[in-house]
C-alpha positions in Angstrom: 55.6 59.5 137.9 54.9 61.4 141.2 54.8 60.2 144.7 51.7 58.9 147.0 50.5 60.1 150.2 48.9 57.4 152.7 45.8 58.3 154.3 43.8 56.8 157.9 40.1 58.0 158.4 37.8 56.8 160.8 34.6 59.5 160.9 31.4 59.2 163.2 28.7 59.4 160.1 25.6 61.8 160.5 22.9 59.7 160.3 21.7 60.7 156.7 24.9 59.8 155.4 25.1 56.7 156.5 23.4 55.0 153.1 25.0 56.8 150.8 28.3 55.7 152.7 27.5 52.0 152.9 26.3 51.8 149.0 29.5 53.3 148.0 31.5 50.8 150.3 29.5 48.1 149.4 28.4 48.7 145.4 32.1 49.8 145.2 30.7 52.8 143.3 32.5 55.7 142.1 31.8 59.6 144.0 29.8 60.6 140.8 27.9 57.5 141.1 26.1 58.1 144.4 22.4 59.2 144.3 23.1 62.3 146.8 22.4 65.7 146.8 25.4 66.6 148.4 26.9 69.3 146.8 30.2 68.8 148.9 30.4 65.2 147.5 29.3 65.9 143.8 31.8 68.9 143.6 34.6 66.4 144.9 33.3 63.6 142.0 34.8 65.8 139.6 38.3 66.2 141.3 41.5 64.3 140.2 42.2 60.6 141.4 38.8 61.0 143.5 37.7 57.4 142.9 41.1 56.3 145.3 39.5 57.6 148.2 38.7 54.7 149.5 39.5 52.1 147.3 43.0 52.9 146.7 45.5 50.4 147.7 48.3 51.0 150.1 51.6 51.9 147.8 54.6 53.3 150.0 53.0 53.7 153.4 54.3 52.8 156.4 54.8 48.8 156.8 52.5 49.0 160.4 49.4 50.1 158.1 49.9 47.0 156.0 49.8 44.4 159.1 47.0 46.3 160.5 45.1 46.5 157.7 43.4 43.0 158.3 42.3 44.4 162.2 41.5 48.0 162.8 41.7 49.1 159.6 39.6 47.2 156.9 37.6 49.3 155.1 34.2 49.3 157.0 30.8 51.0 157.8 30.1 49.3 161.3 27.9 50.8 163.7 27.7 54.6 161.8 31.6 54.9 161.9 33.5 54.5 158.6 37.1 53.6 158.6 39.5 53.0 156.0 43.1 53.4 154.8 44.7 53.8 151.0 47.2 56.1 148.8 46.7 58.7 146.4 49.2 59.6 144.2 48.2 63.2 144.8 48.2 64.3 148.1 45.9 67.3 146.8 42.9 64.7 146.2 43.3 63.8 150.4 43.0 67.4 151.4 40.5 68.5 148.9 38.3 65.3 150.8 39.1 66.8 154.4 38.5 70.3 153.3 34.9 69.1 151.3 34.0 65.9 152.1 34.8 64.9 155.9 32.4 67.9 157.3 29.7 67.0 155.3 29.3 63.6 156.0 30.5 63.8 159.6 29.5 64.2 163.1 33.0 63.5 164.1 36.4 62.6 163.7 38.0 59.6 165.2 40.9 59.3 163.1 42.6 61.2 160.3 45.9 60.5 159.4 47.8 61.9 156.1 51.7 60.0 155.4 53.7 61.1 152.7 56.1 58.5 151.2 59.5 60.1 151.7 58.5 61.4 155.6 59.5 60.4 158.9 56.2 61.3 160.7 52.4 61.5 159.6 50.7 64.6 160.1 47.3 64.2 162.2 43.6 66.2 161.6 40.5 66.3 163.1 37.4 67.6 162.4 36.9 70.9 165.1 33.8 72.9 164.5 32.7 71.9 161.1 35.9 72.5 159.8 39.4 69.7 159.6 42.3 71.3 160.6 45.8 70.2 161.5 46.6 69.2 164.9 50.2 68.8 166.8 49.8 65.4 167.1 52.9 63.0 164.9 53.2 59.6 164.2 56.8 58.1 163.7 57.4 55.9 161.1 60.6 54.7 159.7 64.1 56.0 160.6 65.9 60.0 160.5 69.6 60.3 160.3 70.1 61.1 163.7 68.3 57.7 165.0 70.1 55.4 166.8 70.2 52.2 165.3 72.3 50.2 167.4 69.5 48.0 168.6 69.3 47.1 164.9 73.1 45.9 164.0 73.4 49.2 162.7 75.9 52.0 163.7 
């Protein structure tokens, strides 16, 4: 049935995207749906499970993103920046929209988070001169085996 990845993005819109972002947010329209000659977003249209970035719920992430989703992270285009959170049940479909998607539309990256269900920590990108790449920054969630739980009633 195949396992989903959790993904965080917060980006600092350029200026021309902004419209295209907001009618997407707001119309809820599909990628192939946007009036854009983007050919960054029209190739990723076509690719697989597109249409969950962003709408996608959260399945499987980490129970922190689910309490914050109400604050910080509902989906949003306030002031140029464009945040949101969901799964994909291909974590292909999140890296093909870093690697296409998130420089063309961006001036900057405030956040990008990618979770896999069955991980410990999230791995962490930004966008560094036109180009997201994978930074050294983790975010723990859940328990390892090594963990100490006693301050849980476990041992």
């Amino acid at each position: 049935m195949g396992l989903y990845t959790s993904f965080r993005c917060k980006l600092k819109l350029k200026d021309e995207f902004l419209p295209v972002i907001r009618e997407l947010m707001e119309e809820g329209l599909d990628w192939s749906e946007l009036e854009t000659n983007s050919e960054e977003i029209n190739e990723f249209s076509t690719y697989d499970r597109a249409d969950s970035i962003p709408f996608g719920g959260l399945s499987y992430a980490p129970d922190e993103w689910e309490q914050e989703d109400n604050t910080i992270w509902s989906r949003s285009t306030e002031n140029g920046i464009w945040t949101f959170q969901c799964s994909v049940k291909n974590s292909e479909t999140i890296l093909e929209f870093m690697r296409r998607v998130v420089p063309a539309i961006s001036v900057e990256s405030l956040h990008l988070e990618m979770f896999f269900e069955e991980d410990v920590y999230s791995t962490m990108y930004k966008l560094i001169d036109g180009k997201v790449e994978e930074i050294d920054e983790k975010n723990k969630y859940g328990f390892e085996d090594n963990d100490d739980y006693e301050g849980f009633g476990y041992r």
